[in-house]
C-alpha positions in Angstrom: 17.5 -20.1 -24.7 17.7 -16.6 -26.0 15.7 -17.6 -29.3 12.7 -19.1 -26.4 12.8 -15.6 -25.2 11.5 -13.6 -27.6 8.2 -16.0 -28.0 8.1 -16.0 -24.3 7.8 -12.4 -23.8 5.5 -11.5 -26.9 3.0 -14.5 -25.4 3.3 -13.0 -21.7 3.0 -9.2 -23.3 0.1 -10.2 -25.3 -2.0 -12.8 -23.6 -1.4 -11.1 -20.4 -2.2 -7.8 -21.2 -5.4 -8.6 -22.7 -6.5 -10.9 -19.8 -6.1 -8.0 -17.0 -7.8 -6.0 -20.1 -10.9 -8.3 -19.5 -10.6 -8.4 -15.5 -9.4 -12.3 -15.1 -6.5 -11.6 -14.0 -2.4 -12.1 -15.1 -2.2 -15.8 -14.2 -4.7 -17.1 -16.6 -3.1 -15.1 -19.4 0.5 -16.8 -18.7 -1.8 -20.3 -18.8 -3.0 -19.4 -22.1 0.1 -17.9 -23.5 2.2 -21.4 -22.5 -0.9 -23.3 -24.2 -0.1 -20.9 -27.5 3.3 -21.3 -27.5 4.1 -24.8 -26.6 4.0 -28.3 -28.2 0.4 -28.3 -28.1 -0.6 -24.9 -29.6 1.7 -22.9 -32.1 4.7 -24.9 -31.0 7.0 -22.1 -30.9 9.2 -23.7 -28.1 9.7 -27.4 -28.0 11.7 -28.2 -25.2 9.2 -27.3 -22.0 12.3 -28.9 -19.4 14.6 -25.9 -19.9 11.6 -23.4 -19.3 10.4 -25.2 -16.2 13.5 -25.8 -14.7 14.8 -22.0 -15.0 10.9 -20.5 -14.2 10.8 -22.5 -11.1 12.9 -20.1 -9.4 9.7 -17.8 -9.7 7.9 -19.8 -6.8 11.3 -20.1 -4.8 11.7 -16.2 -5.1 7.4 -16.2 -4.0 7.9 -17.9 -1.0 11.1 -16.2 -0.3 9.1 -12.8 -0.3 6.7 -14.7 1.8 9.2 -15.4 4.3 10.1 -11.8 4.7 6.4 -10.6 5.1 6.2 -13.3 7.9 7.7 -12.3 11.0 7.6 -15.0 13.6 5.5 -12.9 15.9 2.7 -12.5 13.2 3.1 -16.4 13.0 2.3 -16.6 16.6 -0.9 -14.3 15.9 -2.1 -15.8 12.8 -1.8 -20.0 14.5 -5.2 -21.0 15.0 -6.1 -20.1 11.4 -3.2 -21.8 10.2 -3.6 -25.0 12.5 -7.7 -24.6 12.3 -8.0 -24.0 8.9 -5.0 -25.7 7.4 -5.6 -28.9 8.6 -9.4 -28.9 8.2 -8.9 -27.9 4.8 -6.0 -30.4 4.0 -7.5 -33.4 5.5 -10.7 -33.0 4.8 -10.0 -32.7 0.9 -7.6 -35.0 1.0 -10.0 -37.6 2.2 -12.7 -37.1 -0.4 -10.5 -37.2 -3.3 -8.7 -40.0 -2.4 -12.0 -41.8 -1.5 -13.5 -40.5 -5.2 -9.8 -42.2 -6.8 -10.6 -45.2 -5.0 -14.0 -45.5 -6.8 -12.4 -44.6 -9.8 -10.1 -47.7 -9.7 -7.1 -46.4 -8.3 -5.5 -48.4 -5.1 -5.3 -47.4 -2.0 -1.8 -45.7 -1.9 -2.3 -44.6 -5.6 -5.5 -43.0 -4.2 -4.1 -41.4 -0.9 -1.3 -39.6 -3.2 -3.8 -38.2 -5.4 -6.0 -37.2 -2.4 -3.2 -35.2 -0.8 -1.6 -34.0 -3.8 -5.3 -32.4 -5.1 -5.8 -31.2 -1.6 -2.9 -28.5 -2.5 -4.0 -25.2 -3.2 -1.4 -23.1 -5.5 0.5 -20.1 -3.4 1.5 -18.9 -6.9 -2.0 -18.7 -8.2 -4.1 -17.2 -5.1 -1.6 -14.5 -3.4 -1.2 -12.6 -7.2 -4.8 -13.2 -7.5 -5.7 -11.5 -4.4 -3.2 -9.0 -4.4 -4.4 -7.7 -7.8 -7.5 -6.9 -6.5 -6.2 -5.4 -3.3 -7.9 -8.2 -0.8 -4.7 -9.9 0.8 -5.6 -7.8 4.2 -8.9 -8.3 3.9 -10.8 -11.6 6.2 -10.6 -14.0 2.7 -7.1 -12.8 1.9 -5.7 -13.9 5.6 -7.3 -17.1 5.5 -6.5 -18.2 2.5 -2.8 -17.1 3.1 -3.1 -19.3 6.4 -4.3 -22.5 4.5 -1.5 -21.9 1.9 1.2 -21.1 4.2 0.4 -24.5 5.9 0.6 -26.1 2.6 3.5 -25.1 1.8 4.7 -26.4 5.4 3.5 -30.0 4.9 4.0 -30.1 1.4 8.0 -31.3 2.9 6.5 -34.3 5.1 3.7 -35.4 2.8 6.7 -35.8 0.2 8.7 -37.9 2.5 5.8 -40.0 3.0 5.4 -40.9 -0.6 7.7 -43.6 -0.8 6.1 -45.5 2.1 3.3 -45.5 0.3 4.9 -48.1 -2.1 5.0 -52.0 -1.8 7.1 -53.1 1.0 8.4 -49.7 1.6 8.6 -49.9 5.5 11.6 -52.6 5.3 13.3 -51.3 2.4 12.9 -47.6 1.7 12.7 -45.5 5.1 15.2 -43.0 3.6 17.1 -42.5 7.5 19.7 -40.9 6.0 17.6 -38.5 4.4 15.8 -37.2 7.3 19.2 -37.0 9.1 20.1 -35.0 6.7 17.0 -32.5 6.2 17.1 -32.2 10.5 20.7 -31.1 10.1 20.2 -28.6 7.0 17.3 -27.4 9.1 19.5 -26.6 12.0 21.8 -25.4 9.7 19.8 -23.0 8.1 18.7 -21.6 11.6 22.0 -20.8 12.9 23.0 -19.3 9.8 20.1 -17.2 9.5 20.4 -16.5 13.0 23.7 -15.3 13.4 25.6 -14.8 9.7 23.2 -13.4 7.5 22.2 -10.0 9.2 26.6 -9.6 9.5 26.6 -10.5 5.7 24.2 -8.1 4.8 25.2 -5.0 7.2 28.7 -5.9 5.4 27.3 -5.4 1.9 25.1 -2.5 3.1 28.0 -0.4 4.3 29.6 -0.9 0.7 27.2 1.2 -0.7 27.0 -0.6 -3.8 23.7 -0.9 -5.3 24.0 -3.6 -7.8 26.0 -5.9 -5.4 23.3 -5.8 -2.7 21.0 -7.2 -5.1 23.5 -10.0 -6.9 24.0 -10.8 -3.0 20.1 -11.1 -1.9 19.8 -13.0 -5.8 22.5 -15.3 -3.8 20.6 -15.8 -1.0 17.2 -17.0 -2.3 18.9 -19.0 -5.1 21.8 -20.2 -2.4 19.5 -21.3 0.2 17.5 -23.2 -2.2 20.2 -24.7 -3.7 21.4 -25.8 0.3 17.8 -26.9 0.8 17.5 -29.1 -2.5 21.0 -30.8 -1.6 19.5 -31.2 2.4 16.8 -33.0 0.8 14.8 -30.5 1.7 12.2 -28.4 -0.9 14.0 -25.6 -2.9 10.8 -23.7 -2.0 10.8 -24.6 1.9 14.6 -23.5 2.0 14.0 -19.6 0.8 10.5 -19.6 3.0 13.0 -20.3 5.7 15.7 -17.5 5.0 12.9 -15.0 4.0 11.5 -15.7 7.7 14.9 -15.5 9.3 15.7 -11.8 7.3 12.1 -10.8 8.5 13.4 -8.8 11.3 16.0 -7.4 9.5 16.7 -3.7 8.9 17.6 -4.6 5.4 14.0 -6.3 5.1 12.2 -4.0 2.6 15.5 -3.4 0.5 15.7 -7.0 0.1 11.8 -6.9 -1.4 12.7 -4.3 -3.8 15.2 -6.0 -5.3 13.4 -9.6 -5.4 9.9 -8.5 -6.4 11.2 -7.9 -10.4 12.9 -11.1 -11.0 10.0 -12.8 -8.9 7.1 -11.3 -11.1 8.7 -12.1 -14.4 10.0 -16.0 -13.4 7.1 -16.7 -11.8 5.0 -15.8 -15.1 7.1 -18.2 -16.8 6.1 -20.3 -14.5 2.9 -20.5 -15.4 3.6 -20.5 -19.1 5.7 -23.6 -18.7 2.1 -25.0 -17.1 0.4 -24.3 -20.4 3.2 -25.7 -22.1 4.0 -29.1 -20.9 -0.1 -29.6 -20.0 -0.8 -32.8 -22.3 -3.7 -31.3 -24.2 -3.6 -34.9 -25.8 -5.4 -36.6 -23.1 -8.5 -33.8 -23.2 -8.8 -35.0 -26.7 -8.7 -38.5 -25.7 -10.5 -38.7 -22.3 -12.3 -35.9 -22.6 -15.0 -37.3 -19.9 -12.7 -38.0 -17.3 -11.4 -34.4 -18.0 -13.8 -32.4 -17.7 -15.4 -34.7 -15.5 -12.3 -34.5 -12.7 -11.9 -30.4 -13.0 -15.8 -29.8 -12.3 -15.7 -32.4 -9.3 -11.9 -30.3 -8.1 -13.7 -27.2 -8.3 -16.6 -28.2 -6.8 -15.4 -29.8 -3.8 -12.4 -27.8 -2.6 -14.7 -24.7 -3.2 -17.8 -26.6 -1.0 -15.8 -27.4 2.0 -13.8 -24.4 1.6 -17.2 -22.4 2.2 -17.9 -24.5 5.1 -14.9 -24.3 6.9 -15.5 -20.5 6.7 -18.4 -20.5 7.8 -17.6 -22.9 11.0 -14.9 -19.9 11.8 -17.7 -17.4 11.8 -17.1 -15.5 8.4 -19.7 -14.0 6.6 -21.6 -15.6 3.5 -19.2 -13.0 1.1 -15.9 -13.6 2.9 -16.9 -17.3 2.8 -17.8 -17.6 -0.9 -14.0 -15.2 -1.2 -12.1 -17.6 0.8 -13.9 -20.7 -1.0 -13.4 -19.3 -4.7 -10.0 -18.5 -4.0 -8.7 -22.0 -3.4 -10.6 -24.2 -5.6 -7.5 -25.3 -7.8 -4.7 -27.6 -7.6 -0.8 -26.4 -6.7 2.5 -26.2 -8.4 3.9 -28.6 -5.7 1.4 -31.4 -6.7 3.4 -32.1 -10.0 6.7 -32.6 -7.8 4.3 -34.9 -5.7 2.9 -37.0 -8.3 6.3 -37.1 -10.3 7.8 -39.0 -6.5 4.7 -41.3 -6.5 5.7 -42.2 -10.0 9.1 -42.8 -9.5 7.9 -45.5 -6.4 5.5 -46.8 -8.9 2.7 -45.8 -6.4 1.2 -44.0 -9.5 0.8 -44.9 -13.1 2.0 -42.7 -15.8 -1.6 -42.4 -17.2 -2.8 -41.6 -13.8 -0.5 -38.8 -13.3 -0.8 -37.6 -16.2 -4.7 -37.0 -15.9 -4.3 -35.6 -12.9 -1.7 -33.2 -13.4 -4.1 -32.2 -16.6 -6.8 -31.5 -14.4 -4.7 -29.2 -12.1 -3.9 -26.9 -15.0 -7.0 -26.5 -16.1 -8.2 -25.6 -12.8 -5.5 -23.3 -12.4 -6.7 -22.0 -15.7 -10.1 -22.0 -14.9 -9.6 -20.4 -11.2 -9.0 -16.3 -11.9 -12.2 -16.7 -14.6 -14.5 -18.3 -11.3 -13.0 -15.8 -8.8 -13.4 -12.7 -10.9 -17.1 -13.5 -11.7 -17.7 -14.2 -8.3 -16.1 -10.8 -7.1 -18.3 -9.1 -10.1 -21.8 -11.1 -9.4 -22.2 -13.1 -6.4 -20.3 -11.4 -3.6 -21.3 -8.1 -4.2 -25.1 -9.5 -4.0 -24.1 -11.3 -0.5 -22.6 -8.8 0.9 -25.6 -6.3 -0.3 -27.8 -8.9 1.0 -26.8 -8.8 4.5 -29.3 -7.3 7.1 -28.7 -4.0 8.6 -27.7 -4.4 12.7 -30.3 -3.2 15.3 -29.1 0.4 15.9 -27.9 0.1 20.1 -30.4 1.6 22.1 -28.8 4.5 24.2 -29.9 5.1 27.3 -30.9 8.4 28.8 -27.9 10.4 29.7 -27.2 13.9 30.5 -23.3 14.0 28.8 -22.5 17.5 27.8 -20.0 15.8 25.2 -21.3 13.5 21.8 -18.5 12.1 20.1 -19.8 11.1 16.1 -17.2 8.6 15.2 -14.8 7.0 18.0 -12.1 6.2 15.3 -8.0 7.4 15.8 -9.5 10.8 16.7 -13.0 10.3 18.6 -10.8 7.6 20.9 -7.8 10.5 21.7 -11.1 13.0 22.5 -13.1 10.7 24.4 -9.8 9.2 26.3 -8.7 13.2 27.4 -12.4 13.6 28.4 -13.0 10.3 30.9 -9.3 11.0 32.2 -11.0 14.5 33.5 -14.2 13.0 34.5 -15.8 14.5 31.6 -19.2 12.3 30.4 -19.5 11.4 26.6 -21.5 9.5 24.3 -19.6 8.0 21.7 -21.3 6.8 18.2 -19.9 4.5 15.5 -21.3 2.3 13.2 -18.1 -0.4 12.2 -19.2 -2.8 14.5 -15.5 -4.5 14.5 -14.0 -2.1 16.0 -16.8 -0.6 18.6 -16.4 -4.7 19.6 -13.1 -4.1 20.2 -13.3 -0.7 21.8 -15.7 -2.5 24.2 -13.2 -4.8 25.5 -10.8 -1.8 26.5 -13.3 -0.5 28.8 -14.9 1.9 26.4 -19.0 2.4 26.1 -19.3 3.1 22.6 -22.7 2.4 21.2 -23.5 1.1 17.3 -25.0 4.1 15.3 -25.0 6.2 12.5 -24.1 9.6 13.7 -26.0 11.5 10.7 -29.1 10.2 11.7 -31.6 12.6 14.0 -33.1 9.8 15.5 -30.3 8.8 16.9 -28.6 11.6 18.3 -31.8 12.8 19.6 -31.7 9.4 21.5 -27.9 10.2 22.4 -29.3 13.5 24.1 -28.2 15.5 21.6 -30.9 18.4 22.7 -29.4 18.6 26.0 -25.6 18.2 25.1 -23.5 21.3 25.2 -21.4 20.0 22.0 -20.6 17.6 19.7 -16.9 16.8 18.1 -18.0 15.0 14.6 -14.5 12.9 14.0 -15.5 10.5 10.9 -13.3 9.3 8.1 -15.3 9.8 5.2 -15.7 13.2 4.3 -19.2 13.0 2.5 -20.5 11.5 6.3 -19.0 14.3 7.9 -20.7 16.7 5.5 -23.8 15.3 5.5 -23.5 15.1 9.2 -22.7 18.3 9.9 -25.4 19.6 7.8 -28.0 17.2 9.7 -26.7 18.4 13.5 -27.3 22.4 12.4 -30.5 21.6 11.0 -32.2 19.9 14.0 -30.1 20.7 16.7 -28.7 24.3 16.8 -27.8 24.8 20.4 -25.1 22.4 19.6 -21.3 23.6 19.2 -19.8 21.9 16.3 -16.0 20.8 16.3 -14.7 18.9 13.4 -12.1 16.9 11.9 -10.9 17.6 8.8 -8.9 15.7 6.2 -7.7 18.1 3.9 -7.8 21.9 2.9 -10.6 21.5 0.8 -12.7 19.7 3.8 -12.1 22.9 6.4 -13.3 25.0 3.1 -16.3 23.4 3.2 -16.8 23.5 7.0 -16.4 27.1 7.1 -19.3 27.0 5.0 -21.4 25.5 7.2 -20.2 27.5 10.1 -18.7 25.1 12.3 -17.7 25.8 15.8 -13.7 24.4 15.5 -12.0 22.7 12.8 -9.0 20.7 13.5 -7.1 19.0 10.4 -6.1 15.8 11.0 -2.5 15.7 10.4 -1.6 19.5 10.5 -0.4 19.8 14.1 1.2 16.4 14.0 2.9 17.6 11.3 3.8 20.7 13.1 5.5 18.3 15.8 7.5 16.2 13.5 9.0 19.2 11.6 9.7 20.7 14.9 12.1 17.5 15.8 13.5 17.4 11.9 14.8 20.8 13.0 16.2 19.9 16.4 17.7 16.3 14.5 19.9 18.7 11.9 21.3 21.4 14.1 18.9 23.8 14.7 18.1 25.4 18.7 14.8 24.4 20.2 14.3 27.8 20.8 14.5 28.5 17.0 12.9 25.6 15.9 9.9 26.3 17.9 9.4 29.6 16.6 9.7 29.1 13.0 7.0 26.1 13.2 4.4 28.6 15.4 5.3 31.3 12.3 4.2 28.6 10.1 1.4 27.8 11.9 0.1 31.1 11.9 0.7 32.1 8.8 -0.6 29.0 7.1 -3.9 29.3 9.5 -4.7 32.9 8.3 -4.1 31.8 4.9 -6.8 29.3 5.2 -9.0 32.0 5.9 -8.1 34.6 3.6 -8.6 32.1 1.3 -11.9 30.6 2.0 -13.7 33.8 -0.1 -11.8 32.1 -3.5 -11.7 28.5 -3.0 -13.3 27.6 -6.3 -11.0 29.3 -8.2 -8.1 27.9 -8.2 -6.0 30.3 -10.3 -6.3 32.3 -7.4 -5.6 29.9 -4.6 -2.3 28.7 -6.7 -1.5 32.6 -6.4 -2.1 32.5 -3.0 -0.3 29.8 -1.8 2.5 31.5 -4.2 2.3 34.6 -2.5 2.0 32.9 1.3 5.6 30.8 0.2 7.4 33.9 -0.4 6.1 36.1 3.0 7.5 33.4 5.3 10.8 32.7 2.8 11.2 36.7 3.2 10.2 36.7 7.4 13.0 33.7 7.7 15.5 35.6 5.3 15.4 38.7 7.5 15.7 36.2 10.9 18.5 34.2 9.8 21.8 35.4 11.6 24.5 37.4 9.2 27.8 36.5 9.0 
């Protein structure tokens, strides 16, 4: 095993590196790397078994760190894109494969295990892929979590099914025992979860003992599969299951920290025991009904992928996102394929094409998705017409609020609370949606357009609080309210030092910065928390404040050079060390 090392992680270093290089991604350079390595390429390692077997802890340790991520609340939340989606996507594919194995000459039961097992999307492929690029929170990103997660939940059943599939395997293969046995490991595993593991790890915790904590959670997502395998349950399924029960866990995020390392490294061996034990023969061989079966894979998961998007209201970009990101087959269809074999529901040959065709769509995947994120979704989502502005009705509110973000919505709740009229402008339609349902009458706008606010009354209003995130809108904003409408007063948000430098250019009315008096309040209570009087505590924050405000001013005269402002903030440091030296009570 150590002599497989050293290829292994010169391929991953290599191949890896230089697919991120070209924006595909890390999975498709572990696919390539195993393809370099193994019996079919270079043939550096021979024996693919002892890779596969150790690397499959990589997706156990994935769906463990799943588990934790999924607490059973957000479950709740996210059920009718799991149960909607899932199952639309699931049964819906798995119909037209099995239908196009039928043609193809496979029977019935050879053809419904095929259908389901190209149905499966990989977890391993499409969470790295969209994490990479930052998109797991986006609309595509939740979905396609949702479709894999019930995946990875049927994947259990759909296995136990497989050997009914075979001849006369109602009378003489309905594994009773078996399910006995996964019902009671399941129970198992809940009471455990339940009421051991948080004592076991509060135990640990206390010992203050780095490197045991993490031998002990290594334990637990090896330990639990281990439990789940002999249960007759997936290895996989067992860690999902005690990642979900730690969820709520104080120890939750320590338990990620120590994972996520061995879980990036194994589950890129992962994939480069894929490349490896891919029989490369067959492309040469059947090179039709190769290429053949990975265009029509792609093509179909990635057509009613779109469409099921679509049916759930998504957008033409989030669609195409969600439909690119699932187009390939799944690490757990080898484990169903090899069970239909073993039942002789599935020939040898047959399996073998098809889990050929699964690699090389799992190869061909992060190349499709990362030239549809660089060509076609920027184009859609580019494409998409601009929403009628709202039309505002006549009002005489002294009070327009540009941007009802965390800010405008604090302002504009203070302000109806003292029977104080506003207009409120935003243009994320998502949230003024939202907004809407809370009571709130917040119309669709930009606030940097004249037009707009003069249609908002801005020439009668007494003031406007401009309270947007970006600070080029709020500039350009700004700049557009003292330009055409001077009688207004101006009172800003700002997000940093730089921004208020910037407003004081412009002569703004007030500038608030976002977090500076929040900040004020939470140093006030670390005070309080380590000893010190209110009394005290209070005073030294307001000499802060004022100090730190004056210095903003001072400072405003210099702020391009910043030789000068480091002197500044230098000389502002040591005045309130030397006021708080002179306070502090002598012994």
């Amino acid at each position: 095993m150590l002599e497989d090392l050293v290829p292994l992680l010169a391929a991953a270093v290599i191949f890896v590196s230089l697919s991120r290089r070209l924006g595909f991604g890390s999975v498709l350079g572990y696919l390539v790397a195993g393809v370099a390595i193994g019996p079919y390429g270079l043939k550096l390692i021979e024996d693919t078994e002892e890779i596969s077997t150790v690397s499959e802890l990589g997706v156990v340790m994935l769906l463990f760190l799943i588990g934790l991520e999924l607490r059973p609340a957000r479950l709740w939340v996210m059920r009718k894109a799991v149960f909607g989606l899932g199952i639309g996507q699931l049964v819906l594919t798995g119909l037209l494969f099995a239908a196009l194995a039928h043609l193809a000459g496979a029977s019935w039961a050879g053809s419904a295990a095929l259908g389901v097992g190209l149905a499966l999307s990989s977890t391993a492929i499409v969470l790295p892929m969209l994490g990479e690029r930052n998109l797991l929170a986006s609309n595509a990103g939740r979905d396609s979590f949702a479709v894999l997660l019930f995946q990875d939940l049927a994947f259990i059943p759909l296995v136990a099914v497989v050997p009914l599939l075979a001849e006369n395997a109602v009378q003489l293969m309905v594994p009773w025992r078996s399910v006995t046995l996964a019902i009671g490991g399941g129970a198992v595993f809940l009471a455990a979860g339940r009421f051991l593991l948080p004592r076991i790890f509060r135990l640990i915790g206390g010992a203050r003992t780095p490197e045991i904590f993490t031998a002990t959670a290594l334990l637990l997502v090896v330990g639990t599969a281990a439990l789940a395998h002999k249960a007759g349950l997936s290895p996989s399924l067992g860690a999902f299951l005690a990642g979900v029960l730690l969820s709520s866990s104080e120890y939750r995020h320590e338990l990620q920290a120590d994972i996520e390392p061995f879980e990036g490294l194994l589950l890129g061996f992962f994939f480069m025991s894929v490349g490896m034990s891919a029989e490369l023969g067959l492309a040469v061989s059947e090179p039709k009904i190769i290429i053949l079966g990975v265009l029509l894979l792609l093509a179909g998961k990635t057509v009613i992928s779109y469409l099921l998007a679509r049916l759930a209201g998504r957008v033409r970009a989030e669609a195409l996102r969600f439909a690119f990101a699932l187009p390939q087959g799944s690490e757990f269809s080898f484990v169903l394929f090899g069970s239909a074999v073993a039942v002789g529901v599935l020939s040898d040959r047959m399996a073998g094409l098809a889990t050929l065709i699964i690699a090389l769509s799992m190869a061909t995947t992060p190349i499709l998705f990362a030239l549809s994120e660089r060509f076609l979704v920027p184009r859609l989502a580019s494409a998409r017409k601009e929403p009628v502005y709202d039309t505002i009705p006549d009002t005489d509110a002294p009070v327009i609020i540009c941007g009802f973000g965390r800010v405008g919505q604090i302002v504009g709740r203070i302000l109806r609370m003292q029977g104080i009229p506003f207009t409120a402008l935003d243009k994320d339609t998502s949230q003024i949606e939202g907004l809407r349902r809370f009571g709130f009458q917040v119309y669709y706008g930009d606030p940097a357009r004249a037009d707009l606010l003069r249609a908002a009354g801005a020439e009668k209003a007494k003031l406007a609080v401009v309270a947007l995130d970006d600070m080029e809108e709020t500039l350009v904003a700004v700049d557009m309210l003292r330009r055409n409408f001077p009688n207004l007063k101006l009172f800003v948000r700002s997000r940093n030092r730089r921004h208020s430098y910037l407003l004081m250019d412009r002569e703004v009315d007030g500038i608030v910065r976002e977090t500076f008096h929040s900040s004020l309040r939470l140093s006030e209570m670390v005070l309080n928390a380590i000893g010190i009087s209110p009394v005290d505590a209070l005073r030294a924050v307001e000499v802060f404040r004022v100090r730190d405000e004056q210095a903003l001013i001072d400072s405003h005269a210099f702020y391009e050079d910043e030789r000068r402002l480091i002197q500044n903030a230098q000389d502002v440091a040591d005045e309130l060390a030397g006021l708080f030296e002179r306070d502090r009570p002598t012994k």
